[in-house]
C-alpha positions, 0 to 999 in steps of 0.5 A: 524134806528137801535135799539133794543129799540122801541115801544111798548117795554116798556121805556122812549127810546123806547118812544123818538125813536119811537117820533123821527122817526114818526115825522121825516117821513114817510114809507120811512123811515125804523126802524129795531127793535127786535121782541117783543109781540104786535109789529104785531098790533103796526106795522100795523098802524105806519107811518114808515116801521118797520122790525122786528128781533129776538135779543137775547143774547145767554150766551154761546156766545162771545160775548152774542150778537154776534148773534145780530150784525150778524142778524143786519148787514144781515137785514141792509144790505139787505135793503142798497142794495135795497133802497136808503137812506140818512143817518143811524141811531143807537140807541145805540152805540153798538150793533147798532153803530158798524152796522149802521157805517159799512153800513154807510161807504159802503154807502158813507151816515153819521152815527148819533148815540144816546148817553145816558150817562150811558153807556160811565162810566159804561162800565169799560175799557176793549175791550167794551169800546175801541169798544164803543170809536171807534164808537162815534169817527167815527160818522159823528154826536153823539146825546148826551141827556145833556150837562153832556154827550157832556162833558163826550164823550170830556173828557173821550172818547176822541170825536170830539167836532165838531161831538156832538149835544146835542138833548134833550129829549122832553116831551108831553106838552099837556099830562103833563099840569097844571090844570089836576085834581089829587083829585081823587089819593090823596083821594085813598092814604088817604090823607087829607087836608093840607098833602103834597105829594113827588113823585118819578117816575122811576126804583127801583134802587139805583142810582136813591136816593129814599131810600134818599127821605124815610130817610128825611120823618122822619126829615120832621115830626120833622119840622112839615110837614105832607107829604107822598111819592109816588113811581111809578115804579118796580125794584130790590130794591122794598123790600130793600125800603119797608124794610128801610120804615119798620124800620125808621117807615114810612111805612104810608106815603111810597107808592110804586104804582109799575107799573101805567097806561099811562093814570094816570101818568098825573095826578100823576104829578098833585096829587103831590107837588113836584117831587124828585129823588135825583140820585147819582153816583154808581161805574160810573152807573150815570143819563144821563138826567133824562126824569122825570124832564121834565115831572114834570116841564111841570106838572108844579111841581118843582124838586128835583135832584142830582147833578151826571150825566147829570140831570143840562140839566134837572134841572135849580137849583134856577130855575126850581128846585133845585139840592143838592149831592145826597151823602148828606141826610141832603143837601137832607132834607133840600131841601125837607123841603125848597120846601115844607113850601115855596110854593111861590117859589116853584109855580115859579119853577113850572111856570119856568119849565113849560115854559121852557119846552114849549121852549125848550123841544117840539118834533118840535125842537128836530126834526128839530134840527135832520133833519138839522143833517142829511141834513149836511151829512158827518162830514168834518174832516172824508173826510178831514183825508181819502183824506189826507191818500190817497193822497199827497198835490199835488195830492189833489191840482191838484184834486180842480183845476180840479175842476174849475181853474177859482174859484182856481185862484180867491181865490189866487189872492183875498186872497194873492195878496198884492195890493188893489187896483181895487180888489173891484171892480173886485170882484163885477163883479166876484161876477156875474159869474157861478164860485162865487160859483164853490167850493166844500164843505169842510174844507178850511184855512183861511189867519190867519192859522185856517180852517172853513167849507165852503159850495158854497150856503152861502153867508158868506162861499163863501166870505171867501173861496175867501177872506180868511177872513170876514168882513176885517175891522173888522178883522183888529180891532180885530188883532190889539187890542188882545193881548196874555191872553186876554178874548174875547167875540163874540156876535152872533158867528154864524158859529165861524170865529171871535171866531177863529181868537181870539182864535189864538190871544190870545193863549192857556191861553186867553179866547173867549166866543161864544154867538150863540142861535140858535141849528143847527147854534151852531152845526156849530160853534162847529164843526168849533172849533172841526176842530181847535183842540181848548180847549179856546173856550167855547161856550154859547147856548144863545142871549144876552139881557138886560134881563134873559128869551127868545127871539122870532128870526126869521131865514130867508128863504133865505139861506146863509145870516147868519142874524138872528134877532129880526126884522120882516123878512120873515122866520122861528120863533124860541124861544131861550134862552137869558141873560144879558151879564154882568151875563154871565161876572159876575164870570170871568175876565172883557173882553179885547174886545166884538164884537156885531153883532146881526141884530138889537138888538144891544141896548139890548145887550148894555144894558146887558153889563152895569154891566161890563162898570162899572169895573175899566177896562171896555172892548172896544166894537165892534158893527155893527151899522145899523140903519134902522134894529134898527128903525125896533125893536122901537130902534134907532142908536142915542139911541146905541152912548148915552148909549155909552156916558153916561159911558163915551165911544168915538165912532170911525168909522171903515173905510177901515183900520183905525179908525174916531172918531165920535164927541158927538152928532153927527149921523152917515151918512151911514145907517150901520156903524162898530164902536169901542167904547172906553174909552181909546183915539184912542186905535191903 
């Protein structure tokens, strides 16, 4: 890891970095950081090797960190030579990223670099920022901190989606609680029974919108409410806020704490009523997140926000929170005033954000989600434009034959030989070979024109490396039923090949939404939709439901089955986020087609769909049917067909490459079935 940010320099990066790495490993892994007092005491007793250097910038140079980069790449270099690592990581783009990608390279090991959000619009457009764009284009994985710097890297810097992983930052649950005492503080400020208390953490500056939070104070005692403000942090605009608080007449109720202790930031979050920083944009100096948010929340305190910057990661609006312009100081008041008289709902935005914090934002989920990054090694779409520089079709071809001729051959024949008949059966028995999986990971085109990363240990990967596609039944359905324009809708995405194939079918103007709950699985899906060069795809880090919240899903252990589910299977227990499907449709045009393939939750997902099968023109559907799975969840086949029938939809089973309508009433007779449910007659 290279950064000049790292503990015990003071700051909420240092902090995340510092929780990253220790998290992540042990002595062997190196952190190379600047020289800093008390960093001789901190070091001795961290479980990671620290290498210490002096980084400064030097005013008469040009750059002022020229020194910096020089010192980085010696030290990395050294290290590079004399141990032997598995990948690289940068703490900011520059000077760090530059460093790590060239070491990287040298290396032959991926590079993940850290993106903030401010610094990607508030670099100008000059030579940094063409430096900092050839950094994050070449990372294998870019760990953006909200959904609003994922979208800011796509669209200003011109990144590969497939390279961006949004990791959020994480906060102390057990640090940050509910029910820590906070009586003591408010005493100390002079508060009384029945005052109400604002407060705001971070650096003085303007951007963060505390001068907007004094400006409402007198507009919140014109509707009654008594409520003083507390302000934790230093900065340059210290006098600038005493003074506004000097001349608007609240000096009273304006308390800047300056610089308070770890020990008490706890219980400042329990001394207040609400949390707010109404953060603006200033010339492209903008929030990235806004770490804040989520200590408050897990305080179990409702937020303030503006809507600038990444702070929508942070703040749910209506839910955890709520989010107004930060231009606005009426929009500002107004909040304030809501949050403050209707202590009903803002005790639910408390418990909202708390519990989403505990599902969403823990240290265990942002390290594994880090590990898997890692474990993923090089970004393919790198290796696959380095071999395409260097050699010539041919030349690559020969080199995969080489490979092992059996594997190349088998592909050919399974996936573009015109007669079916005999291949299923000889693909069982290939199926048992050493050349099932004698393929090398990489980026390889399916039948259908679009490519997918493939790797020899998945399941799902070596079926469609030798086929050409998945689930050919399925596939069949879905080209016959889109059309051109068409919206589309995946439901348990898992790495993207349905959502691909839609994509090319209903073109640039059509529509595919990609429900998939899982992180590193999504990290999947978006660098197969980045391998495409797609902009049609827009993808939903979410499971569908039928209802809002969270789900409890277990990942198997057993490697390559693509099968995450609700059922009770040996494996890794994850929460993730999910919701009715019709709310996620409620704004949009009704879908031509929904496939559901979720593993034994199909019911629910059916259920969160009932909105949409009331429309004039209700989508087909889809759905794998397995009976045993959803016996394991306390639901059954025959509830899925009378949900169906009730809004007036025909079951066909999809066999080989046709349809067999299912008569009402009746079960299915094979254990997993795929079906189509319609209500306009046999649709092919």
């Amino acid at each position: 890891m290279l950064t000049e940010l790292f503990l015990p320099t003071k700051g909420g990066t240092a902090v995340s970095f510092d929780d990253d790495f220790r998290r992540l490993g042990g002595k062997e892994i190196h952190v190379i950081t600047a020289d800093v007092p008390g960093a001789a005491d901190f070091d001795r007793v961290h479980p990671n090797t620290i290498h210490r250097i002096a980084l400064r910038r030097v005013p008469w140079l040009k750059p002022e960190s020229l020194l910096m980069y020089a010192k980085l790449f010696m030290k990395a270099t050294a290290l590079a030579v004399t141990r032997r690592f598995i990948a690289i990581f940068a703490g900011r783009v520059l000077p760090e990223g530059l460093i790590a990608w060239v070491i990287a390279r040298l290396l032959s090991r991926p590079v993940l670099v850290y993106a903030h959000g401010e610094e990607l619009t508030n670099w100008g457009r000059g030579r940094k920022f063409a430096l900092m764009c050839f950094v994050f284009r070449r990372a294998d994985a870019v760990l953006a901190n909200s959904d609003f710097t994922r979208e800011t890297l796509v669209g200003l810097l011109g990144v590969d989606p497939g390279r961006i992983a949004v990791v959020y930052p994480t906060v102390d649950a057990d640090r940050f609680r509910p029910g820590i005492s906070g009586d003591v503080l408010r005493e100390g400020l002079g508060l009384r029974p029945g005052q109400r208390l604002i407060l705001s953490v971070g650096r003085l500056q303007r951007r963060k919108g505390f001068d907007s939070v004094i400006r409402a104070l007198p507009r919140l005692d014109q509707q009654g409410i008594d409520a003083h403000y507390a302000l934790i942090g230093i900065g340059e605009d210290w006098e600038y806020l005493q003074r506004l608080a000097a001349e608007l007449g609240v000096s009273d109720r304006v308390h800047l704490l300056g610089h308070v202790s770890y020990e008490d930031l706890p219980h400042w979050y329990a001394a207040c009523d609400l949390f707010a920083m109404p953060n603006r944009d200033i010339d492209g100096d903008t929030e990235g997140f806004g770490l804040v948010f989520l200590e408050a929340a897990s305080a179990g305190k409702p937020a303030l926000c503006g809507t600038a910057g990444g702070t929508g990661s942070a703040v749910v609006d209506g839910v955890t929170g709520l989010r107004v312009d930060g231009e606005q100081p009426l929009e500002i008041a107004r909040a304030l005033v809501r949050l403050l008289t209707n202590t009903t709902e803002a005790e639910r935005m408390g418990l909202n954000g708390r519990r989403r914090v505990l599902d969403n934002f823990t240290h265990q989920r942002r390290v594994d989600q880090l590990r898997a990054l890692v474990l993923r090694g090089r970004y393919p779409g790198a290796d696959r434009r380095k071999q395409g520089a260097g050699q010539s079709t041919m030349s690559r071809s020969v080199a995969r034959i080489a490979v092992n001729p059996i594997s190349i051959l088998a592909r050919s024949y399974f996936s573009y030989f015109p007669a079916d008949k005999g291949k299923w059966r000889l693909w069982e028995q290939f199926r048992r070979t050493k050349h099932y999986d004698a393929f090398p990971r990489g980026a390889y085109r399916t039948r259908y024109g679009f490519s997918m990363n493939l790797a020899p240990d998945q399941q799902i990967d070596r079926f469609i490396y030798f086929w050409g596609c998945w689930e050919p039944n399925e596939t069949w359905v879905i080209r016959k039923l889109l059309r051109r324009n068409d919206v589309f809708v995946d439901v348990g995405a898992n790495d993207g090949y349905f959502s691909l194939l839609a994509s090319t079918l209903v073109g640039p103007s059509g529509q595919v939404l990609a429900l998939e709950p899982i992180p590193t699985t999504v990290a999947e899906l978006r660098a197969n939709i980045g391998l495409n060069g797609l902009a049609n795809i827009t993808v939903i880090e979410s499971a569908a439901s039928d209802d809002a919240g969270e789900l409890s899903l277990t990942m198997p252990t057993r490697a390559g089955t693509g099968m995450t589910t609700l059922r009770p299977i040996d494996g890794i227990s994850c929460r993730v986020t999910c919701n009715r499907l019709d709310r996620i449709l409620a704004h949009g045009p009704t879908p031509r087609l929904v496939k559901i393939d979720v593993e034994g939750a199909e019911l629910k997902a059916l259920r969160g769909l009932e909105g949409v099968f009331l429309a004039r023109d209700p989508p087909d559907v889809l759905c794998e049917v397995t009976a045993s799975y959803l016996e394991q969840v306390g639901a059954s086949a025959r509830e899925v067909y009378s949900l169906m029938e009730g809004f007036g939809y025909r079951a066909y089973l999809v066999r080989g490459y046709g349809l067999w309508e299912l008569p009402r009433g009746t079960e299915q007779e094979n254990d997993q079935e795929n079906v189509l449910f319609t209500r306009s007659g046999h649709p092919l």
